[in-house]
RODO-2510 file (C-alpha; in nm, 4 decimals, decimal comma):
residues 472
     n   res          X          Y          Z
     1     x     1,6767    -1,7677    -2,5695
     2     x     1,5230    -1,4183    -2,4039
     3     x     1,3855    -1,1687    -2,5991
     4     x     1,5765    -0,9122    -2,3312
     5     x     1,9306    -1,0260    -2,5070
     6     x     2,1884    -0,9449    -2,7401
     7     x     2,1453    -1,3237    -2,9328
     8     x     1,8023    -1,2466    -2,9614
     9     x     1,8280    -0,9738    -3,1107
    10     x     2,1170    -1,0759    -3,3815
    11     x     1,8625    -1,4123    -3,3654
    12     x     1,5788    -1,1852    -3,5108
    13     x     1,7815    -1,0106    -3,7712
    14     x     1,8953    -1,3001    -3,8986
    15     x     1,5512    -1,4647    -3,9265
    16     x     1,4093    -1,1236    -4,0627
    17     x     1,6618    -1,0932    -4,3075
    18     x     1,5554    -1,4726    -4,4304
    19     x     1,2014    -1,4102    -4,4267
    20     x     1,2766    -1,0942    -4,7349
    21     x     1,4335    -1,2924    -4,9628
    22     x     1,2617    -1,3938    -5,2400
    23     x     1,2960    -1,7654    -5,1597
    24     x     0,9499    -1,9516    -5,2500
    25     x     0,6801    -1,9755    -4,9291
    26     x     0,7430    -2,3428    -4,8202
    27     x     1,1107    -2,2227    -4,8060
    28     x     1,0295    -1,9599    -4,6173
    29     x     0,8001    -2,1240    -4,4044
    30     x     1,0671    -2,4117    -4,3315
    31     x     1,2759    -2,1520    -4,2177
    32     x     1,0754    -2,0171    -3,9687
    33     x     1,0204    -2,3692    -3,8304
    34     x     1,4222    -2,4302    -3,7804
    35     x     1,4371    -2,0957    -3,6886
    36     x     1,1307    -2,1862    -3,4030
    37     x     1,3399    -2,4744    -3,2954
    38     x     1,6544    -2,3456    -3,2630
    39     x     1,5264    -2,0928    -3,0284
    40     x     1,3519    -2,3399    -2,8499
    41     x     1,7219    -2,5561    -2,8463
    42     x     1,9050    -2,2590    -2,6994
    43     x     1,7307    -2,3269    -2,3367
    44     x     1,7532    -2,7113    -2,3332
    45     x     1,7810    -2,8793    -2,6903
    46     x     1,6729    -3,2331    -2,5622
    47     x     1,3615    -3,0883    -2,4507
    48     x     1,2981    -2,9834    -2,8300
    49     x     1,1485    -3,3292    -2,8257
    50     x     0,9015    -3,3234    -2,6358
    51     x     0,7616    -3,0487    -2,8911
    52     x     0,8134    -3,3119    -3,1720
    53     x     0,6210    -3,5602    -2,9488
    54     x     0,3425    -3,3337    -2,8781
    55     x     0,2888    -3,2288    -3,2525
    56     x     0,3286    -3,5719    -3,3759
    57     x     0,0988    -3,7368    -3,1517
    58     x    -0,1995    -3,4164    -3,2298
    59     x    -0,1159    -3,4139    -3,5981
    60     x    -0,2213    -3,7975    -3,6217
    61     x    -0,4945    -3,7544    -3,3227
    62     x    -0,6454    -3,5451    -3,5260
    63     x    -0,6301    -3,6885    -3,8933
    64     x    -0,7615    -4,0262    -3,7062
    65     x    -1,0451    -3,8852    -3,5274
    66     x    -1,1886    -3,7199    -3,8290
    67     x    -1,1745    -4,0242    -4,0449
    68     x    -1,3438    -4,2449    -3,7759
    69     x    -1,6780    -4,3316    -3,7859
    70     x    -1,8005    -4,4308    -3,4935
    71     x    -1,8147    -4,2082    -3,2062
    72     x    -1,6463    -4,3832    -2,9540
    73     x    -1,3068    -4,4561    -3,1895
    74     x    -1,3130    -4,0590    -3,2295
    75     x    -1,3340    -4,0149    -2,8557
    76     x    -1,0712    -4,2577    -2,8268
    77     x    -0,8271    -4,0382    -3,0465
    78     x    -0,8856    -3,7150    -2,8813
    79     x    -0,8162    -3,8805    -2,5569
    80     x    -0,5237    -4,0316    -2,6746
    81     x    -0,4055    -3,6224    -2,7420
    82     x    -0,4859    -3,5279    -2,4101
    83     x    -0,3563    -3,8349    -2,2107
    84     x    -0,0179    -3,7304    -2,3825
    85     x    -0,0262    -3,3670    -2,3574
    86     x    -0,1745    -3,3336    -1,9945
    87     x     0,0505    -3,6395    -1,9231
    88     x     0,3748    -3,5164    -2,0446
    89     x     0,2374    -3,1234    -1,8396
    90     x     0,1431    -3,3672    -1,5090
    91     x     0,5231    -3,5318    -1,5224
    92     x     0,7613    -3,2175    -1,5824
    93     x     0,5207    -2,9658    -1,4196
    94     x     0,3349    -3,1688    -1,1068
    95     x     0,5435    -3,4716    -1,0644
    96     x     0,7857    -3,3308    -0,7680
    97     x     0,4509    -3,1458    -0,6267
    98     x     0,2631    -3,4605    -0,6441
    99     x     0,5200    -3,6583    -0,4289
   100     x     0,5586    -3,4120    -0,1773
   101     x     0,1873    -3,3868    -0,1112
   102     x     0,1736    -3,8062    -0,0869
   103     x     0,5184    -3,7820     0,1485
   104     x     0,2991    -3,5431     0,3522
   105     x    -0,0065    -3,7779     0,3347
   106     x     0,1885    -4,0540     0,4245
   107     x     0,3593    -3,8758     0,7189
   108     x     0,0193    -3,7412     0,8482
   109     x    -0,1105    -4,1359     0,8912
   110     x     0,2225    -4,2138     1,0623
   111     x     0,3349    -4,3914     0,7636
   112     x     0,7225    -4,3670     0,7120
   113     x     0,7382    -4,3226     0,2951
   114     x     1,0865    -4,1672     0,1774
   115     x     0,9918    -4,0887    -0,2156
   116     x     1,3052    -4,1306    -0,4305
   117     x     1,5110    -3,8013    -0,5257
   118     x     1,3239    -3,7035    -0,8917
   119     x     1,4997    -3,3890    -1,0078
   120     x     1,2843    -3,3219    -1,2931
   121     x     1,3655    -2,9747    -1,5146
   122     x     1,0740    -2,7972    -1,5962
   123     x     1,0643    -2,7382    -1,9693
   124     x     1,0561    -2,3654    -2,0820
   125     x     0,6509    -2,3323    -2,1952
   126     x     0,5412    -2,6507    -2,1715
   127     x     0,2451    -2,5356    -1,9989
   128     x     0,2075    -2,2531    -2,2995
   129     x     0,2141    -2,4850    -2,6243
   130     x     0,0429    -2,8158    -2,4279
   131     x    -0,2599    -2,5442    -2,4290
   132     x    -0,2023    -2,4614    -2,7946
   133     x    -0,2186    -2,8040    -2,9181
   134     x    -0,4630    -2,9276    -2,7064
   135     x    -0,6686    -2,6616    -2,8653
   136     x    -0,6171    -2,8300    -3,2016
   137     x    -0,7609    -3,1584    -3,1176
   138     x    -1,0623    -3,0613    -2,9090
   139     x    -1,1703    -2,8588    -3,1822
   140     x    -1,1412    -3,0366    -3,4469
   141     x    -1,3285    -3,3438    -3,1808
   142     x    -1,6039    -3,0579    -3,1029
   143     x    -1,6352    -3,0030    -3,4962
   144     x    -1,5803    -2,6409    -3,4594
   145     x    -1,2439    -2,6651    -3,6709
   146     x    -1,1161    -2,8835    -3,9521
   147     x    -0,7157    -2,9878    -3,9854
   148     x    -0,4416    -2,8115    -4,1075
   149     x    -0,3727    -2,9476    -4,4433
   150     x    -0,0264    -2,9051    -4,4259
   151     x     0,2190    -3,0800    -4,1660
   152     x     0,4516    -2,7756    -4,1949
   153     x     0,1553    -2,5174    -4,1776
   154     x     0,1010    -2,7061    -3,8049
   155     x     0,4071    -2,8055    -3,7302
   156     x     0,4883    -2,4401    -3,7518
   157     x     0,2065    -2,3031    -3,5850
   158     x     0,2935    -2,5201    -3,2468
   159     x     0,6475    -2,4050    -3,2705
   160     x     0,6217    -2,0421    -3,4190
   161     x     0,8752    -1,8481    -3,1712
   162     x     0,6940    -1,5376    -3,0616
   163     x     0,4075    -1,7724    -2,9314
   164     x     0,5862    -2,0290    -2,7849
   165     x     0,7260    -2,0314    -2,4428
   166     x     0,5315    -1,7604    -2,2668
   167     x     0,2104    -1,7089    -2,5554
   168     x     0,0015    -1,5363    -2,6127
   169     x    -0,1758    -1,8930    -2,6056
   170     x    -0,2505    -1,9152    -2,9860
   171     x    -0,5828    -2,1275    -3,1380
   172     x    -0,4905    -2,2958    -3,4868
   173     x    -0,7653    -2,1594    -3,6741
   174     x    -0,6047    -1,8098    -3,5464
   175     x    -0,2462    -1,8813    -3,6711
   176     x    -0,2914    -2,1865    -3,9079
   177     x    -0,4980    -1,9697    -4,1911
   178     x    -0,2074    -1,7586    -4,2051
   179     x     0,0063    -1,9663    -4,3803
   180     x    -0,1589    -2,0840    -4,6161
   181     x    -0,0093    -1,7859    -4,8496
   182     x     0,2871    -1,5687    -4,8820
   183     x     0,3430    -1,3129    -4,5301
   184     x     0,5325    -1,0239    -4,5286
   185     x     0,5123    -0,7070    -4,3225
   186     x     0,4227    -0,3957    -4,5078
   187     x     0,6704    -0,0684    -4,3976
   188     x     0,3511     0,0305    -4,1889
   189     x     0,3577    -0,2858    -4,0368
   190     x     0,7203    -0,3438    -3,9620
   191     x     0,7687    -0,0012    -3,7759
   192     x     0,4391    -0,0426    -3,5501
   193     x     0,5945    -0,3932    -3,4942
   194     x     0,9467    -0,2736    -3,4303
   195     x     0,7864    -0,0085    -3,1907
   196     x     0,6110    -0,2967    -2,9989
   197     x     0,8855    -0,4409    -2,9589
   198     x     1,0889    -0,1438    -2,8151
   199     x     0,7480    -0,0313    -2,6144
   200     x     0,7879    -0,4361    -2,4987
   201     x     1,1466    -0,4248    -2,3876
   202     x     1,1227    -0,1184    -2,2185
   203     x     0,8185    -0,2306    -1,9915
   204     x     1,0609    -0,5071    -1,9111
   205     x     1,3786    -0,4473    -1,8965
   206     x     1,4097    -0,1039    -1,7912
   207     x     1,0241    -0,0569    -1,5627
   208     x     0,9860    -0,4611    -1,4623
   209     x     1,3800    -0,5446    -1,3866
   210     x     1,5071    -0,2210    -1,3098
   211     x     1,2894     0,0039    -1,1051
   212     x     1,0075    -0,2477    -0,9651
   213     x     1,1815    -0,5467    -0,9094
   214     x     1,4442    -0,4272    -0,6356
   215     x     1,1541    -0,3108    -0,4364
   216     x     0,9632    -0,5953    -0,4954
   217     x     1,2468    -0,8442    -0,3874
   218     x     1,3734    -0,6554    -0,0651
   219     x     1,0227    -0,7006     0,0703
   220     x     0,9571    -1,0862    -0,0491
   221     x     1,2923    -1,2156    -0,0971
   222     x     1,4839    -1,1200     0,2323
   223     x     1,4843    -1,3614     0,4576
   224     x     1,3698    -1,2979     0,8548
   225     x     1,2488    -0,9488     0,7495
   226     x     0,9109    -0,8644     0,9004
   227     x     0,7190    -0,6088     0,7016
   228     x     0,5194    -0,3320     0,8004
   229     x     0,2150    -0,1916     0,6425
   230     x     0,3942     0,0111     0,4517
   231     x     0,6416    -0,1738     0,3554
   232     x     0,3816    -0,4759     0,2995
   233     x     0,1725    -0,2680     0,0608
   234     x     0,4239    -0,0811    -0,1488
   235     x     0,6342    -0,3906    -0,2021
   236     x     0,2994    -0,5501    -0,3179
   237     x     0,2657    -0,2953    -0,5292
   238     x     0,5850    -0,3006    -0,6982
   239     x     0,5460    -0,6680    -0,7529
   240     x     0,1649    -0,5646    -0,9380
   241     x     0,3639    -0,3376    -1,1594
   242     x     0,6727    -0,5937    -1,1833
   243     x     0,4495    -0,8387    -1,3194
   244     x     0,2257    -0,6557    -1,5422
   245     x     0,5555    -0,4978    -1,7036
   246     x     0,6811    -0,8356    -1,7169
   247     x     0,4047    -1,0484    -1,8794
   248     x     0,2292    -0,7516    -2,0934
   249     x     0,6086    -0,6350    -2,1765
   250     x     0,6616    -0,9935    -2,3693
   251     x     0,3473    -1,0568    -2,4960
   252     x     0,3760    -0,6547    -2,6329
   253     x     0,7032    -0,7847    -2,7866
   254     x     0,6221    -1,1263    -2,9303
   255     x     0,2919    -0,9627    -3,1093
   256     x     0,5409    -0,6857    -3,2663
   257     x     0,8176    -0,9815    -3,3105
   258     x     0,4999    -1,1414    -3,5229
   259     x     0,3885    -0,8026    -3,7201
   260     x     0,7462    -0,7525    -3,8231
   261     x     0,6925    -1,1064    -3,9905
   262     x     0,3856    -1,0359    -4,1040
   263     x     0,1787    -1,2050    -3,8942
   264     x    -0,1206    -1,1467    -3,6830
   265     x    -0,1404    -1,2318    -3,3462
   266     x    -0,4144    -1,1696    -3,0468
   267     x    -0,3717    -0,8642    -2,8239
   268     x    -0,3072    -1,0267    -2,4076
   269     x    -0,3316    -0,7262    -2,2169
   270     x    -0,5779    -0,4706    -2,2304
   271     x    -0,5242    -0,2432    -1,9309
   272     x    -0,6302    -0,4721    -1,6840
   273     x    -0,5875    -0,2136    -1,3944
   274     x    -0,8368    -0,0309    -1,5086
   275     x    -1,0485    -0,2994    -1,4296
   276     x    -1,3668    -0,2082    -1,2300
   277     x    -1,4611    -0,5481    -1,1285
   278     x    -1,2894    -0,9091    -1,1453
   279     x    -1,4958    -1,0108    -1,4658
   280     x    -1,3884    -0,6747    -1,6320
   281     x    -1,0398    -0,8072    -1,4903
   282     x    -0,9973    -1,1285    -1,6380
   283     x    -1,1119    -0,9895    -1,9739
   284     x    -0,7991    -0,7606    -1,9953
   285     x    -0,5551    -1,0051    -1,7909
   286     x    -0,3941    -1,2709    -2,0073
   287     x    -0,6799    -1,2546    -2,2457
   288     x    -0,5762    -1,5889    -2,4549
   289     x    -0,5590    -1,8079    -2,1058
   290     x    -0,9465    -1,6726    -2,0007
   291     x    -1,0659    -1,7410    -2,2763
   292     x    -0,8659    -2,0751    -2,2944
   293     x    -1,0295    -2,1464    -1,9779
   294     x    -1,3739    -2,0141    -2,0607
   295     x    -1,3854    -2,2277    -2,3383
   296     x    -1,2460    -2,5621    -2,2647
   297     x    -1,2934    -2,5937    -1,9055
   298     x    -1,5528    -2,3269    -1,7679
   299     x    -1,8193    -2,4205    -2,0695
   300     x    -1,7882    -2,8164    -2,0635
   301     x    -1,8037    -2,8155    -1,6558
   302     x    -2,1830    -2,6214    -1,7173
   303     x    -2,1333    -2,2879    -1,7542
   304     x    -2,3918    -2,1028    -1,6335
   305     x    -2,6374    -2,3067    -1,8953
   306     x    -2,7492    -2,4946    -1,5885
   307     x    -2,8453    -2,3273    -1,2451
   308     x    -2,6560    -2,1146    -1,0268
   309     x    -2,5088    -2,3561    -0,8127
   310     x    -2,3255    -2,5280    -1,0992
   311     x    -2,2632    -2,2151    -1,2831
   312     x    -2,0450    -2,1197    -0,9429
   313     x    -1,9100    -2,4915    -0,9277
   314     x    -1,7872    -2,4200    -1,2974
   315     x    -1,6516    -2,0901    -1,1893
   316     x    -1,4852    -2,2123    -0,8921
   317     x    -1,3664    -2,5326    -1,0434
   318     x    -1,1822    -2,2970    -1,3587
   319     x    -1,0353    -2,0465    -1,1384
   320     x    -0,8573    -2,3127    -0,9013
   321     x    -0,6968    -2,5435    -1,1836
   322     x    -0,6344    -2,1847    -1,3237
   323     x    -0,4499    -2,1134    -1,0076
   324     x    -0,2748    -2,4676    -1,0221
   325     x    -0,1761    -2,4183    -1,4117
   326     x     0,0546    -2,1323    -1,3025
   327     x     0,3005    -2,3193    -1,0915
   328     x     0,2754    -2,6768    -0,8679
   329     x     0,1976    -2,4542    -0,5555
   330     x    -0,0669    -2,4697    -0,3091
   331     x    -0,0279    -2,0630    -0,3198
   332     x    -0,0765    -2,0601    -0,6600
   333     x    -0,4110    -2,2930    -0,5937
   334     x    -0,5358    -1,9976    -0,3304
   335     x    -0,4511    -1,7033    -0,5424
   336     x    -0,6807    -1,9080    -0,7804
   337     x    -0,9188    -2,0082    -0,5380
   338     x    -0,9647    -1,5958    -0,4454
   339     x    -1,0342    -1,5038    -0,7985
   340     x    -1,2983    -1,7354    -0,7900
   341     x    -1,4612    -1,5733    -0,4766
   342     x    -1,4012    -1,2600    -0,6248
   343     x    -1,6152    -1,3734    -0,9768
   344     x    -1,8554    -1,5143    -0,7493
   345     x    -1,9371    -1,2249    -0,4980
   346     x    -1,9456    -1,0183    -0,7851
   347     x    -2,2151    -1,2299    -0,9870
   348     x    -2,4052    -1,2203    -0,6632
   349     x    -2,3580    -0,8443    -0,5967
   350     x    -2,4767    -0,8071    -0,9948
   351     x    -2,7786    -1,0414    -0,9377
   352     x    -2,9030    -0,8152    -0,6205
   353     x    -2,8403    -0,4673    -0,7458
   354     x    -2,9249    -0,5213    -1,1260
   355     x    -3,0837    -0,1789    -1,1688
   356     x    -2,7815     0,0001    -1,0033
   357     x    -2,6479     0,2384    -1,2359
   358     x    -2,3098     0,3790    -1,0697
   359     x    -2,1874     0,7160    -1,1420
   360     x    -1,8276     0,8364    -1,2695
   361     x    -1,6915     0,8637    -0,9117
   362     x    -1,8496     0,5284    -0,8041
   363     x    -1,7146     0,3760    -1,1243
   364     x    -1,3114     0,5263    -0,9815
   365     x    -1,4254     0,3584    -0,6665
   366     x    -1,4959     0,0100    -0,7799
   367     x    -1,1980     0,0289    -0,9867
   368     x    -0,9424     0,1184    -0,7097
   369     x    -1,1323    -0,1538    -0,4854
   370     x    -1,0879    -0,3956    -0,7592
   371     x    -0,7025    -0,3343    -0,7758
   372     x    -0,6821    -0,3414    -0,3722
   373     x    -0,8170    -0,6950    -0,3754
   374     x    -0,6428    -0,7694    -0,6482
   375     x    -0,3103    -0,6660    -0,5068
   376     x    -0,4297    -0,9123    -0,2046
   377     x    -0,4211    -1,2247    -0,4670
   378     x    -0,0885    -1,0851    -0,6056
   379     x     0,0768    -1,1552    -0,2399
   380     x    -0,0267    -1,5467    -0,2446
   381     x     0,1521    -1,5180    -0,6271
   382     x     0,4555    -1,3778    -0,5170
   383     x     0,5010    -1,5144    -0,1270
   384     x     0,7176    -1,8114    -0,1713
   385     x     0,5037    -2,0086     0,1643
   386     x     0,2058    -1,9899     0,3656
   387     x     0,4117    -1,8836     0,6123
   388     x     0,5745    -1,5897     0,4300
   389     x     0,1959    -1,4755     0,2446
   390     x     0,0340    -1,4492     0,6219
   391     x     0,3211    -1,2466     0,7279
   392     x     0,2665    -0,9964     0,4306
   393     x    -0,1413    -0,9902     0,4868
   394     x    -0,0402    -0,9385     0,8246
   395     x     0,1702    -0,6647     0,7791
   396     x    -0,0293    -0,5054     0,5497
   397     x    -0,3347    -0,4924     0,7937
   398     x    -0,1155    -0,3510     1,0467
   399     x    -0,0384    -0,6838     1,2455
   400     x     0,3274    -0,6921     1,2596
   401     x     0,4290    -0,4820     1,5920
   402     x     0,7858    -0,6161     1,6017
   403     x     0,8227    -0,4796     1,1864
   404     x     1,1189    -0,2631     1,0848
   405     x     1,2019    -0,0479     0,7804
   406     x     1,2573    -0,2353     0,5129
   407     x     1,1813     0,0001     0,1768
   408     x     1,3931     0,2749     0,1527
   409     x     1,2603     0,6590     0,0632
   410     x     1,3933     0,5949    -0,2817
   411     x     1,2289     0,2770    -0,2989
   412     x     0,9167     0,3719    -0,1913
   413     x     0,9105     0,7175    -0,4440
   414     x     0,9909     0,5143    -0,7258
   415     x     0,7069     0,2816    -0,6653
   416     x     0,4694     0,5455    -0,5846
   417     x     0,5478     0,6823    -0,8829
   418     x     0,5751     0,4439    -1,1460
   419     x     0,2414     0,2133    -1,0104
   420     x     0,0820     0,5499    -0,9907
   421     x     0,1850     0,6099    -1,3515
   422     x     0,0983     0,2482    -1,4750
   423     x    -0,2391     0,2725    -1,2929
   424     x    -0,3083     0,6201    -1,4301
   425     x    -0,1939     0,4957    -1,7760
   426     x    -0,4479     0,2462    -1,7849
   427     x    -0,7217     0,4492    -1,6707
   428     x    -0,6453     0,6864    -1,9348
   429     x    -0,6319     0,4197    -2,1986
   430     x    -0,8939     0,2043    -2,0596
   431     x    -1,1763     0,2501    -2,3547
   432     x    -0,8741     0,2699    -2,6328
   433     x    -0,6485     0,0713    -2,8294
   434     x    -0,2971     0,1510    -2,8298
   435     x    -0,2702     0,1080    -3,1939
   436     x    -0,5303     0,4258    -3,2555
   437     x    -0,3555     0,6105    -2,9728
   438     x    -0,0203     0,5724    -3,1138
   439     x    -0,1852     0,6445    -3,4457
   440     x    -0,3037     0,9913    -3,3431
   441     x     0,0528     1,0968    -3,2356
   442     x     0,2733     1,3335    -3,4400
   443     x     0,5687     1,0956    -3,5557
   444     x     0,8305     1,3211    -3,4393
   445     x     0,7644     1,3016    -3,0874
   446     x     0,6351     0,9789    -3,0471
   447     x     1,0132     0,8431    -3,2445
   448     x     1,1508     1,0786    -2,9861
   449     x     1,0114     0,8675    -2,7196
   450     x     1,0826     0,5380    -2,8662
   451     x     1,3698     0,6530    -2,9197
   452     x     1,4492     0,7830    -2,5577
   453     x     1,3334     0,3773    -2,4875
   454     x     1,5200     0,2082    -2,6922
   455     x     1,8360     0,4020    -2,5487
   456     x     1,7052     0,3067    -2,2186
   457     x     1,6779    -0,0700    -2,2661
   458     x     2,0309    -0,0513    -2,4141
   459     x     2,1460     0,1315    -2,1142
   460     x     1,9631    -0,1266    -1,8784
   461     x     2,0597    -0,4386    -2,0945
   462     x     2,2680    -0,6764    -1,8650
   463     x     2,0658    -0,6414    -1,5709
   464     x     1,7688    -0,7954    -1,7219
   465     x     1,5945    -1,1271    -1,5745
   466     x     1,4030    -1,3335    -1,7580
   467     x     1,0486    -1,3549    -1,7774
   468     x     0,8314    -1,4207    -1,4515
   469     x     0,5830    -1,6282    -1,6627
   470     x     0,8741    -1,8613    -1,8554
   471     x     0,8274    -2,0561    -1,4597
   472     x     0,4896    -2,1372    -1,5738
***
């Protein structure tokens, strides 16, 4: 189920409607959990076990671990969680990439190896809760978190549906507390979460689907078409905006789907292209994956706790199984792999001009550098090849003499205007919340404009995709 539908949206009525009744909490609670499941179901139901399996196996982990004495049997539980979580992620996520890279091993030594034909689906957002519950056992095995003393409490956290197939990338002592007693949205809270929704919807549905990703797809999805620059560029562009619409447009809608609930969940977005500098970046871009990574990967490898060459070993290390977590792609390994050139230049460039204080217009300047080079990474993201990235890089440095037109003058003014407006937006709102800025707004215009939206996404609905990030 897609929050850009029509069952979604008689899904979430219903569910709302359930939640006001004046049933007791664990009622309540229990139907949030079927409610969870059943939107899990409506993609694949037989994969709905797989969740049971995962929050089985870390419900016991963890009782087990914290009742064992000796280190090594706790050790042995929490790698008992991860074997199964990062096992059951390897299978359905890596398994097909795996045996094409040992076909292609094999074929390189002259060694004639014809895998068998595996087929595997890739669950919607396995990659999303494996994270989440992974989270639960390592810190309860780090001591920085004690269990959820309710099977339903955790059960429901893993499952919750705003969270689950595309995150934000919840931590259980983020979610779990909230459970523990009676939820429901005040009026305040429902409308702000209604309106995040909307806002959500529209940055989807009508900006993502309908304006960007045309442009977008004429440039990386027709075949034997050799870009320009221009075309290069402003179809890498629309795919920036595509995918920021995309991602921050359902993580905007599952925290309002949440708030309408009553519940609290982490903001994932905070204007990242306003970012001046690829630190600055990855602390607005998918917040609850950086600091996923940060803490359970960068940290353990070293962090910068131990030198500078294994602080950049750590940071390297991070950014390319951050690269591999977002698809079984050796592009997805280099868009990774840039990042973490990018982190690293700039903690060198830091180190050597630590008393350089730059001014507003230098400030602009990083920024708009930072977003060029980002936009480089975004090609590797979106190319489906090697073949097909080089091709764009080429074009876009003006090394494609036999391109032709392939953007047309509406194309490229609707790109130009709505990146320009996206980019602009986030400059504007790069030291504020959206929450005070929508707060400081006269209610009759700013329902004007959700309204105008809402009409919109109705007018739009149809046409929709789903999510870029459900793939991941």
């Amino acid at each position: 189920m897609v929050f850009n539908s029509l069952t979604f949206i008689v899904f979430f009525a219903l569910v709302l409607a359930l939640h006001v009744m004046p049933f007791r909490w664990t009622t309540k609670k229990t139907n949030l959990l079927v409610a969870s499941y059943l939107f899990y179901a409506a993609w694949n139901p037989p994969f709905v076990i797989l969740l049971w399996v995962s929050t089985v196996v870390d419900w016991w982990a963890a009782k087990k671990l914290v009742d064992a004495e000796k280190p090594a049997a706790r050790r042995a539980w929490m790698l008992l969680s991860v074997v199964v979580n990062l096992g059951m992620l390897g299978y359905f996520k890596y398994g097909g990439f795996l045996m094409e890279n040992f076909q292609a091993l094999m074929a390189a030594l002259e060694v004639a190896y014809q895998p068998p034909a595996l087929d595997i689906v890739l669950p919607v957002g396995i990659s999303f809760y494996t994270f989440a519950t992974l989270s639960y056992t390592l810190d309860i095995y780090l001591r920085r978190a004690k269990p959820a003393k309710s099977f339903l409490d955790y059960a429901l956290f893993v499952t919750f549906f705003p969270h689950l197939v595309a995150g934000p990338i919840m931590r259980p002592t983020e979610l779990v507390p909230q459970f523990a007693h009676e939820r429901r949205a005040t009026a305040d809270q429902l409308r702000f979460g209604l309106a995040l929704m909307v806002l959500g919807l529209f940055q989807k549905i009508v900006l993502a689907d309908g304006f960007l990703g045309p442009a977008a797809e004429a440039v990386y999805d027709a075949p034997g078409r050799i870009p320009g620059a221009l075309d290069a560029w402003m179809g890498t562009l629309a795919f920036s905006g595509q995918i920021i619409c995309d991602f921050a447009g359902y993580s905007t809608t599952a925290i309002g789907a949440a708030m309408c609930l009553g519940f609290a969940m982490p903001d994932n977005f905070r204007f990242p292209y306003a970012a001046i500098g690829f630190s600055d970046f990855w602390r607005r871009w998918h917040i609850t994956l950086s600091a996923w990574l940060r803490d359970y990967l960068y940290i353990p490898l070293g962090g910068n706790r131990h030198g500078e060459a294994r602080t950049y070993f750590a940071l390297m290390a991070t950014m390319l199984l951050g690269g591999l977590w977002h698809g079984a792609s050796w592009t997805f390994v280099v868009w990774g792999g840039l990042h973490g050139l990018y982190l690293a230049a700039e903690r060198m460039l830091r180190a050597r001009f630590q008393g350089y204080r730059p001014g507003p217009l230098a400030l602009v300047g990083l920024g708009l550098l930072t977003y060029g080079l980002i936009n480089i990474t975004w090609v590797f993201f979106r190319a489906k090849g090697f073949e097909q990235a080089w091709t764009i890089l080429r074009g876009m440095f003006g090394g494609n003499p036999e391109a032709q037109p392939i953007l047309t003058t509406a194309h490229l003014a609707m790109v130009a205007l709505i990146v320009g407006g996206i980019v602009i937006a986030h400059w504007l709102m790069r030291s504020r919340t959206l929450e005070a800025m929508l707060a400081r707004r006269h209610p009759v215009p700013l329902s004007a404009a959700l309204g105008a939206m809402a009409f919109a996404v109705v007018a739009a609905q149809g046409a929709g995709n789903a999510f870029i990030y459900f793939q991941f």
